[in-house]
N, CA, C and O of each residue as an XYZ file, in Angstrom:
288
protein
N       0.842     -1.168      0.000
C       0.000      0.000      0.000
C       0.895      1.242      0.000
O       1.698      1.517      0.891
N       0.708      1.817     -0.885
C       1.606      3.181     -1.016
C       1.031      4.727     -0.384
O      -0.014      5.351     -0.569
N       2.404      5.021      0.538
C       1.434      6.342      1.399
C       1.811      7.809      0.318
O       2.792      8.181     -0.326
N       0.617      8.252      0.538
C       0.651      9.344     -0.181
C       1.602     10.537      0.664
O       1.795     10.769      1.858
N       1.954     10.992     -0.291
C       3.037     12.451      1.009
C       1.646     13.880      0.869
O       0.838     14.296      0.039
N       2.088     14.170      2.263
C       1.379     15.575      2.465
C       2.351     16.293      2.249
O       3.517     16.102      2.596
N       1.593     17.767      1.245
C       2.690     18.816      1.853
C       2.783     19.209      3.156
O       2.259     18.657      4.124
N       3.699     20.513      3.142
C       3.812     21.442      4.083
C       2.635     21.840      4.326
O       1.946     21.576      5.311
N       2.265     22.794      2.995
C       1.283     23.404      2.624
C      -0.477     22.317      3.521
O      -1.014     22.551      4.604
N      -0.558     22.076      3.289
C      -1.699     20.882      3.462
C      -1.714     20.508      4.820
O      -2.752     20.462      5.481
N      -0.553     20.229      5.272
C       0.145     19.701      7.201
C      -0.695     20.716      7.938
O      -1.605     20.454      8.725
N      -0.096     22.387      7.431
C      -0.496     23.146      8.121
C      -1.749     23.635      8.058
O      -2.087     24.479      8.888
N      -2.832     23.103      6.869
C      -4.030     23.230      6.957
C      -4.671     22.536      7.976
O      -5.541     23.075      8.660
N      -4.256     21.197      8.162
C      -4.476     20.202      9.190
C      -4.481     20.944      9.921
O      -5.577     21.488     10.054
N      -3.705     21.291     10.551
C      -2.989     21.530     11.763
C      -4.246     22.892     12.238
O      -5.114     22.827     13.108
N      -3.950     23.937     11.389
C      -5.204     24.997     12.001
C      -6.705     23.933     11.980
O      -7.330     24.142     13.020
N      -7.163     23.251     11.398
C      -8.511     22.923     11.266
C      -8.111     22.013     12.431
O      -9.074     22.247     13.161
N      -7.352     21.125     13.127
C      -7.253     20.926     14.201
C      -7.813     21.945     15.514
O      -8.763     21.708     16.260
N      -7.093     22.890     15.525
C      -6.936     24.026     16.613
C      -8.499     24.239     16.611
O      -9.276     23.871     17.493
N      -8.849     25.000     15.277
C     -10.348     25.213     15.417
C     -11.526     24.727     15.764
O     -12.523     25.302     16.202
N     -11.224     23.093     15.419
C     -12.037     22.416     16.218
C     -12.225     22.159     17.118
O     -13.337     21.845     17.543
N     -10.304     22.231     18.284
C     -10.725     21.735     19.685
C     -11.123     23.115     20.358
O     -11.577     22.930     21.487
N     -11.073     24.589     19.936
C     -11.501     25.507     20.125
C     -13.441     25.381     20.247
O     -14.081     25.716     21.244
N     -13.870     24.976     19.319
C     -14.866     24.776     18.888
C     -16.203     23.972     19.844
O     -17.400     24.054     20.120
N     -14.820     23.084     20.100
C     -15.516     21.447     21.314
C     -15.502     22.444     22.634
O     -16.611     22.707     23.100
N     -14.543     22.921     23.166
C     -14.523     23.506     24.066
C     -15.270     24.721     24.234
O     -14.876     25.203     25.296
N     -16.320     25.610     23.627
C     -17.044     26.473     23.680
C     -18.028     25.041     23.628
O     -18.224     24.777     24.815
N     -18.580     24.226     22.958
C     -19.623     23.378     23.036
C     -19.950     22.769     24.835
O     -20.892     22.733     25.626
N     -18.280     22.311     24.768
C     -18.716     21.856     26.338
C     -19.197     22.723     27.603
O     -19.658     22.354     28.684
N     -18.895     24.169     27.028
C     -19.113     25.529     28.290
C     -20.722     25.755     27.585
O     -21.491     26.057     28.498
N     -21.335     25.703     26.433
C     -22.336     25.739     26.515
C     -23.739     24.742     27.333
O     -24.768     25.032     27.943
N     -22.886     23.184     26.811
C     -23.534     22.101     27.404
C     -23.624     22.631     28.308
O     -24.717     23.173     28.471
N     -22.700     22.783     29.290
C     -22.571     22.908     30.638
C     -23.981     24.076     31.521
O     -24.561     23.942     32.598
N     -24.063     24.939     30.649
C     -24.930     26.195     30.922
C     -26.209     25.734     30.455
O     -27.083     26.558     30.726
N     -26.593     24.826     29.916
C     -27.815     23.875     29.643
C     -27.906     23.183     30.296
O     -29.088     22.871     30.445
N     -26.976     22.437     31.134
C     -26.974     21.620     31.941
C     -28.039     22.314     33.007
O     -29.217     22.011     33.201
N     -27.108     23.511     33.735
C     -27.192     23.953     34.950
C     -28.753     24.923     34.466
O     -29.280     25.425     35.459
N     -29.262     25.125     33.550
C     -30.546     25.556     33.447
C     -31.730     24.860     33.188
O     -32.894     25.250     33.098
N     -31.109     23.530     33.063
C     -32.197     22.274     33.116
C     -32.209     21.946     34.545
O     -33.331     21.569     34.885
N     -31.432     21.957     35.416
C     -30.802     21.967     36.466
C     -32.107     22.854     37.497
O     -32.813     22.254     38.307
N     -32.167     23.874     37.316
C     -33.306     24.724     37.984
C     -34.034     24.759     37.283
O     -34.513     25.721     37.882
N     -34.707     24.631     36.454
C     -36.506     24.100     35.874
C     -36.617     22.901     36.343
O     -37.748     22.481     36.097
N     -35.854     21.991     37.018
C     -36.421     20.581     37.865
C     -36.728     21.590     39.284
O     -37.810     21.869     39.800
N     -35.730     21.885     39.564
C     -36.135     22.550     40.764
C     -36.787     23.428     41.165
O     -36.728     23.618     42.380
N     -37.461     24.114     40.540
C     -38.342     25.258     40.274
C     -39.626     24.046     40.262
O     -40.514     24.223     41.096
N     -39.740     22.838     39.349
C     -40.669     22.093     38.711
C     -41.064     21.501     40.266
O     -42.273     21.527     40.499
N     -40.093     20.909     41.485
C     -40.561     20.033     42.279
C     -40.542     21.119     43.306
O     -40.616     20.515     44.376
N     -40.480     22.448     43.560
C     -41.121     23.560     44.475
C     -42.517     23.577     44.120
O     -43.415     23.478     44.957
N     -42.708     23.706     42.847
C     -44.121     24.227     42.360
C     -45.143     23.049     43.064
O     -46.183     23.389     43.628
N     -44.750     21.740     42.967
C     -45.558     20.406     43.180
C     -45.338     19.928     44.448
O     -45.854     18.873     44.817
N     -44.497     20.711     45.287
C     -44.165     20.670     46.607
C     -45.461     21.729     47.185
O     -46.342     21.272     47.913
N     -45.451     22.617     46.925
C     -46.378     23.602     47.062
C     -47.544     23.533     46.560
O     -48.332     24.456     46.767
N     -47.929     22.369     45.751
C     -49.156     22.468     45.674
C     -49.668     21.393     46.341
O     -50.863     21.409     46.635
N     -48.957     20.428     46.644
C     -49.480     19.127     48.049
C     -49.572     19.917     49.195
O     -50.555     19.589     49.860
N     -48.999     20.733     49.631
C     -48.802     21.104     51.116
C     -50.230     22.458     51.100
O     -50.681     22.871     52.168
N     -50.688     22.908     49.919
C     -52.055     23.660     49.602
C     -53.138     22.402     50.092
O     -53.965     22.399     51.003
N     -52.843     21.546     49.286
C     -53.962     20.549     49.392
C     -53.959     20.131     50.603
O     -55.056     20.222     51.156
N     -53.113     19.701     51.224
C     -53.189     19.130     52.524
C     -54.022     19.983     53.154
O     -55.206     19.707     53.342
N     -53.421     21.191     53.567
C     -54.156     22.283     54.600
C     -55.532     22.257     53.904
O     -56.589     21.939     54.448
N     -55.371     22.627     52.658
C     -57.738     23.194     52.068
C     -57.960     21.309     53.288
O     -58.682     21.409     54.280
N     -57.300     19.929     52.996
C     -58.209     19.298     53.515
C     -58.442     19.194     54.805
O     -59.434     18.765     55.393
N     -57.115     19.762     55.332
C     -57.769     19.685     56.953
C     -58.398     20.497     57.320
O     -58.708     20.348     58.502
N     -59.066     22.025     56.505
C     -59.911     23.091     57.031
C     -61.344     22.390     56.378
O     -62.462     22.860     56.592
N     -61.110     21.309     55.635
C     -62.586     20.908     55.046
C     -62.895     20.157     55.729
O     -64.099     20.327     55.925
N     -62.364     18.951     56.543
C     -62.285     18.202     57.646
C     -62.648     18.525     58.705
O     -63.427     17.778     59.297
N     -62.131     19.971     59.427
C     -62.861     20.433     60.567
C     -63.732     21.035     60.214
O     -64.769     20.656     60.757
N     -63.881     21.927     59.460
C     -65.269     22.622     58.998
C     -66.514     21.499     58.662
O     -67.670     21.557     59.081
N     -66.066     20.723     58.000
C     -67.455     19.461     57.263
C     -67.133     18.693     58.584
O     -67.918     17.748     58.504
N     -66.645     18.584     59.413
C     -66.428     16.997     60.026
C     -65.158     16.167     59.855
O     -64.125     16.644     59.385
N     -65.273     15.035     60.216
C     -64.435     14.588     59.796
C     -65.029     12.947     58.769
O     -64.448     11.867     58.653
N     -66.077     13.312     58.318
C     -67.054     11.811     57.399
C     -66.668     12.457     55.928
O     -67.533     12.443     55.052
N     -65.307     13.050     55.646
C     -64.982     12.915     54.494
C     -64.239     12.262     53.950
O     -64.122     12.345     52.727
């Protein structure tokens, strides 16, 4: 199998389209990251909201409980 020669010329195209890409990955991973951490608080925002709405319900039932009785 015969290897083909690179130029100079060509090496150093490599070589920048290298750079640019791990430039590239590394703004990707600082974005992931900031998606991460904003998916991150919409769970937590998500299980306040549903935290807060059991602990509503609870209380309306124990004021419906003493108010009606307790034959609910």
């Amino acid at each position: 199998m015969a290897e083909e020669e690179i130029s100079s010329k060509e090496f150093g195209a490599l070589q920048a389209d290298v750079i640019n890409l791990r430039s590239e990955i590394a703004l990707l991973r600082k974005e992931m990251a900031n998606v991460n951490a904003m998916l991150n608080q919409g769970k937590g925002g998500l299980y306040m909201v549903v935290f807060t709405a059991g602990a509503l319900g609870a209380i309306v039932t124990l004021f419906a409980k003493k108010l009606f009785g307790s034959g609910l």
